[in-house]
N, C-alpha and C positions, 0 to 999 in steps of 0.2 A: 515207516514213512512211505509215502506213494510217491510217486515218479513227479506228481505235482508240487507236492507238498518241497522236494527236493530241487526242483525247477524253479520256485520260488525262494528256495534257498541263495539259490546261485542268484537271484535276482538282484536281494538284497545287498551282496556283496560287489555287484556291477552296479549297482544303482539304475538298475532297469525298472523305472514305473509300470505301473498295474493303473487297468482299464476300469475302469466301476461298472458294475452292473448289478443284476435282483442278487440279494442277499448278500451282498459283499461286493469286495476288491477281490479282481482274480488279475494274475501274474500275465504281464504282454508275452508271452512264450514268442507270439511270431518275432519279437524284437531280440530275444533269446535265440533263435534258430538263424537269425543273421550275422549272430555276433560270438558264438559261441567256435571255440577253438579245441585242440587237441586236451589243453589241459585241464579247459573248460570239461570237455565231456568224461576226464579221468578223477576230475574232483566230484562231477555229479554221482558215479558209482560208488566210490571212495563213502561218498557223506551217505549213499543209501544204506550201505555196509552198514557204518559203524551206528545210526538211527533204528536201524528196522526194530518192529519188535517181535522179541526172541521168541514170543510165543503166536506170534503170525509173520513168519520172516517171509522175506520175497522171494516167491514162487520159483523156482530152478528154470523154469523154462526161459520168463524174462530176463534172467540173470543169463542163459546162454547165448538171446537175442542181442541184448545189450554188449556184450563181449563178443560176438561177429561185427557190432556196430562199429566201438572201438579198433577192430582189428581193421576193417575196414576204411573207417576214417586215417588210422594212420600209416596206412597202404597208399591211399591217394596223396597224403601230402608227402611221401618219397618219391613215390612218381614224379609229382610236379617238379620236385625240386631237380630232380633228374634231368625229365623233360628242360628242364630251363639253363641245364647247365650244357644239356647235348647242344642246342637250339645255339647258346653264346658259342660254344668251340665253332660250330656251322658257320656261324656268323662270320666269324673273326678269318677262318680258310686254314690252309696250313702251309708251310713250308715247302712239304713233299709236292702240295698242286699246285706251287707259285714255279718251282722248277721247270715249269713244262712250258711258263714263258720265256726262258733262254732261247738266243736264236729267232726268235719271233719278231715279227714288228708290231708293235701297236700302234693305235692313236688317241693320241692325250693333250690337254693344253697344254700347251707349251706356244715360246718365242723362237726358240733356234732347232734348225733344221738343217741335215747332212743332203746330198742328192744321193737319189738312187746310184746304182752300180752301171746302169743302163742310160742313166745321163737324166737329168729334170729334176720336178719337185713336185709333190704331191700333199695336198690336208685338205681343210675343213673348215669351215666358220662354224660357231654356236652361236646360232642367234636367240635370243630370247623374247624377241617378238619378231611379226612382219615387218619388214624392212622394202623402201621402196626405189633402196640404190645403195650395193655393198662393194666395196673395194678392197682389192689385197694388194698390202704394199712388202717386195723383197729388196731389203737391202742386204750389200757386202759386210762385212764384218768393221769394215771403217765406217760403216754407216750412209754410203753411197748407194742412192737409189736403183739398182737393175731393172726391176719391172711392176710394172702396175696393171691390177688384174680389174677390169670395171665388170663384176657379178650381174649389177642390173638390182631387178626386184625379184626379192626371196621371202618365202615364207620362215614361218617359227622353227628351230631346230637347227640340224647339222646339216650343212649344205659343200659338198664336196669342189674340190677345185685341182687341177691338172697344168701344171709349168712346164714347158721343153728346156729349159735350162737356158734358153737364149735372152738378153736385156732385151730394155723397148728400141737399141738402135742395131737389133741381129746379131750382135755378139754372143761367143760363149761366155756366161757367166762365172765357168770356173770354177774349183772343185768343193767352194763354200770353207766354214760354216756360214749356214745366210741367218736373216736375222728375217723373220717375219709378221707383220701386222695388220690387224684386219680394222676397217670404221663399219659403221653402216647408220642408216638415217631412213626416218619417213617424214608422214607432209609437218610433222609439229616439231623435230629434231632427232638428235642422237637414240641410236637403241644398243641397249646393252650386245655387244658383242664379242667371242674370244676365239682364238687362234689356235686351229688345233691343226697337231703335227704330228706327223710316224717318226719315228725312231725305235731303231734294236734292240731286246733290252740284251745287255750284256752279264748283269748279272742278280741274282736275288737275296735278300737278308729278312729279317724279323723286325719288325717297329715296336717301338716302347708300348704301345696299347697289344700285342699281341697280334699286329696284322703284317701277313709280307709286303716287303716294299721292291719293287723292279726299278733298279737302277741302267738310265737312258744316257747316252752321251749329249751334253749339251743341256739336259733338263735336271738330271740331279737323279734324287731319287723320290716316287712316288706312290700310294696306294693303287691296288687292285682295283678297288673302287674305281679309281678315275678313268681306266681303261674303259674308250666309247669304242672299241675296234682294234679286233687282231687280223693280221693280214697275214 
């Protein structure tokens, strides 16, 4: 049997239509060469085997060709699967380099905020668009207003912001925790905006999807992912 004749075998069994043309129906092969798999190409040797005939069997050469093919073909899909499984651990990080955030500060959404060592407050808006008047509001832990920060007009993105620790009537604010919130608006209304804050991470664990999570005082604990900034 010829490599055709065996090509259309397999056709049969997929129910891969054949093209018409002079002197017959011949087998859509290029429909075959898109759909054909590992066991695909171990059945087409298999069925040439046991077809050929004995007294014009198939050639040794092709038959060595064919078996670099196979060996080949199922060299690439160990790889891949390789490739796809190194790719997900990459993905996912590990434990060992989530470690290296202790001690660290980042900055992450979050509402509540410790002051520096050195006295004040420090974060971020995310805006998500342009904004043509952004305000940050800190309040005490009772919910009493200390200070109101008027940003002005800001474009798309993280937009940094700097507190002395002092309320709007020159007082110390005091050693927190504050509670902070951001609005922002242009000329039609409201624009999405969120409150991001530094915080220590104190310590790190493993999440149920396999990712590390840094645990912040005040925020809980969060993915790596969300860190916009380590300081």
């Amino acid at each position: 049997m010829s490599i055709l004749d065996t090509i259309n075998t397999i056709n049969n069994s997929h129910n891969v239509p054949t093209t018409a043309g002079t002197g017959g129906s011949t087998p859509a092969t290029s429909n075959v060469a898109g759909t054909m798999n590992q066991n695909d190409f171990l059945k087409l040797m298999t069925t040439q085997l046991t077809t050929q005939d004995p007294f014009n069997p198939m050639d040794n050469t092709q038959m060595v060709a064919q078996m670099a093919q196979f060996s080949s073909l199922s060299g690439i899909t160990e790889m891949s699967s390789t490739l796809k499984t190194i790719a997900g651990q990459l993905g996912k990080g590990s434990l060992g380099d989530a470690i290296g955030y202790v001690g660290k500060n980042v900055l992450v959404e979050g509402s509540t905020a410790y002051p520096r060592t050195s006295g004040g407050l420090a974060g971020a808006v995310a805006l998500e668009d342009d904004a043509t008047n952004v305000t940050v509001t800190i309040k005490d832990k009772d919910g009493n207003t200390l200070k109101t920060i008027e940003m002005g007009k800001e474009t798309k993105g993280a937009v940094a912001w700097d507190w002395d620790g002092k309320t709007d009537n020159g007082e110390d604010a005091g050693e927190g925790p504050f509670n902070v919130s951001v609005t922002a608006t242009d000329g039609t209304g409201n624009v999405k905006a969120h409150p991001l804050v530094w915080a220590q991470v104190t310590a790190v664990s493993m999440g149920s999807d396999g990712k590390p999570l840094l645990t912040l005082p005040g925020i809980g604990n969060v993915s790596t992912d969300a860190v916009w900034q380590v300081g």
